[in-house]
N, C-alpha and C positions, 0 to 999 in steps of 0.2 A: 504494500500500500504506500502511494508516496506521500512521505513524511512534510510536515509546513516547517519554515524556517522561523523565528524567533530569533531575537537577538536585545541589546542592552551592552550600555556602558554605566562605571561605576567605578567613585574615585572617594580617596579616603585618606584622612593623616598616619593612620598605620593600619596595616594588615598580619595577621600569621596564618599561615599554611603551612600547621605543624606537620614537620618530619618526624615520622615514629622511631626512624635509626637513631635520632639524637639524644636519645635518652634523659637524665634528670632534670638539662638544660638545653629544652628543644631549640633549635636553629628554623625559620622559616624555609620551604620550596619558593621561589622566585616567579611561579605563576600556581594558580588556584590547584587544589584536584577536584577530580573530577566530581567527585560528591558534594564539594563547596558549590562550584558554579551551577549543578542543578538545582543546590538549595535557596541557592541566590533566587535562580529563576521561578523554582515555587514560592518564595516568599513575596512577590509579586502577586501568582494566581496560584493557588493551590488548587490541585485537580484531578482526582485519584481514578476520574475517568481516563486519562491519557499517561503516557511516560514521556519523561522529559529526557531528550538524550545528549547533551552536550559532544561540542565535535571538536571546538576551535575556540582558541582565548589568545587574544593579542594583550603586550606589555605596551603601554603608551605612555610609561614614565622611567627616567633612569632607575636601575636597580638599587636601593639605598639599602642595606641593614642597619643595625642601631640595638646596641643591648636597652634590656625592659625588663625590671625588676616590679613583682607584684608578692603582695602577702596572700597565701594558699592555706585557707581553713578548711579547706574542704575532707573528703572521704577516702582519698587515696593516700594521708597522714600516715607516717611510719607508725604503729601501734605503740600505745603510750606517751606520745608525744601530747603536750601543752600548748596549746593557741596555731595562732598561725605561726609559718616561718615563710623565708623570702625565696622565693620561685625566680630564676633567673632565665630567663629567653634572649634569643636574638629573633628581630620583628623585620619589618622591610616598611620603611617611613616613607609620606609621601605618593602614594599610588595612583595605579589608572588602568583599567583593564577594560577590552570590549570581548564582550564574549557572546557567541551565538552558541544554538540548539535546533537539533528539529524536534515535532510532536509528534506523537503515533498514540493510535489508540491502545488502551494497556490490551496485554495480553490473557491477563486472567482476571477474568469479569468474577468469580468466584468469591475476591476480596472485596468486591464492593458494598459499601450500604446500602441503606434503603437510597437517602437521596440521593446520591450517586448514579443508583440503577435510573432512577426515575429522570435524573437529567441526559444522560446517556441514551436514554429510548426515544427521545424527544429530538434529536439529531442524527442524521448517517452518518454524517463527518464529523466527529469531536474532536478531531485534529483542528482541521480549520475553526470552529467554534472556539475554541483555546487561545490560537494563535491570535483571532482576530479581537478578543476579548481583553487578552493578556495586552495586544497591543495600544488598547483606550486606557487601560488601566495605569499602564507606563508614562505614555505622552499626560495624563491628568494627576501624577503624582501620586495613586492611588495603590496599596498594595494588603495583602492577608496579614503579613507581618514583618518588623521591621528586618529587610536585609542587613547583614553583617559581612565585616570583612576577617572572614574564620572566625576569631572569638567574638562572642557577642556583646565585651562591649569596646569592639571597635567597628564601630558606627561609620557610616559614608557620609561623604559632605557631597556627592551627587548619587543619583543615580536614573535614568533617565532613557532617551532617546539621543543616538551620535551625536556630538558638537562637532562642529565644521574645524572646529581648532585642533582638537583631536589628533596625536599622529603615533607612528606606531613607531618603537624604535626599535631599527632594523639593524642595529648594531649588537644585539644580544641574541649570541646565539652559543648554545649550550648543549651537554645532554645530561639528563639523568639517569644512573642506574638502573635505581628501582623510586616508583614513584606511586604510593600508597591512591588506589582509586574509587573503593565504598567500603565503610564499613554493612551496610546494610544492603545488600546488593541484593536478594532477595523478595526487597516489597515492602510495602506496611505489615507491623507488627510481627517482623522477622526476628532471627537469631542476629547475633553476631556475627561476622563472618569477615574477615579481612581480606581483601583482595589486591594485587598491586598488577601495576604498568611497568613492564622492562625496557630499558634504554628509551624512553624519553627524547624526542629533541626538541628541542627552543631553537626555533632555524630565522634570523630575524629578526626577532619580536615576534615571533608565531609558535603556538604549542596547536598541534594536533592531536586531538583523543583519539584512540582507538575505539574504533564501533565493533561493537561486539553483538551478536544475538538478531538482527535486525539485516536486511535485503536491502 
């Protein structure tokens, strides 16, 4: 079935796209994974009629890192441990990414709700119904919830439809080993499941997804 295209830019004072190789003191990847930019794009239109499949993310600001030091009370505390203690990251300041997707109708109608089914019976095409939905909701500033750039509280200062000013830099080009791509790769209310991308390139300012599963 052919897929609609989707797309958005989206810029921010810091980003992380934690690496899981980095251990205590994660290091950001230098462009989204794969799991980020589709959650970008559902956090616009959430739509458990279709799948979102991201393909392509352009870098349209120089590459910055910058250590980021935060206090961690959370759950994953070495046991017996008192309060928080300090979490040390490296982030990537400064950003700007455009990123496209295509839609396809989900494949297992099985997971659906009620209202789900009922909106999905009401269109052939919920692909295009998505796309064209998703694209009023973008141009009008409108979205499910708020996008984030990897952690949630680092917030965008755009997010939008292209600007003309916009450019992509074709001076970074890279590869990555291994490049971590869903943890939930599965579906709504899945297992765990880690999944990763081998070699990677950044050719550009262009990363390319690998499509998987899809014609």
């Amino acid at each position: 079935m052919k897929p609609y295209k989707i797309k958005l830019e989206i810029a921010g004072q810091t980003a992380m796209w934690t690496r899981p190789d980095t251990g205590d003191c994660p290091v950001s990847y230098p462009a989204p994974t794969y799991s980020s930019v589709k959650g970008i794009f559902e956090a616009i239109l959430w739509g458990p009629a279709v799948e979102i499949m991201p393909f392509r993310v352009e870098i349209c600001k120089p590459l910055r890192f910058h250590g980021y030091a935060t206090n961690y009370n959370g759950p994953l505390r070495k046991s017996g441990t008192n309060g928080a203690y300090q979490f040390l990251t490296t982030v990537l300041t400064d950003v700007c990414y455009r990123m496209y997707a295509h839609v396809y109708p989900t494949r297992n109608k099985n997971i659906l709700g009620d209202k789900a089914k009922a909106w999905n019976s009401k269109t052939t095409s919920p692909g295009h119904a998505y796309a064209a939905i998703f694209e009023r909701r973008l141009k009008g500033g409108q979205w499910f919830t708020l996008p984030f750039l990897g952690w949630k509280e680092f917030t965008p200062s755009y997010v939008g439809p292209f600007r003309e000013e916009t450019k992509v830099q074709d001076d970074i080009s890279t590869v990555l080993p291994s490049m971590l791509r869903e943890v939930f790769p599965d579906g709504c209310n899945s297992k765990v499941r880690f999944t990763y991308d081998q070699n990677v390139r950044i050719e550009h300012g262009v990363l390319h997804y690998k499509l998987k599963g899809r014609n």
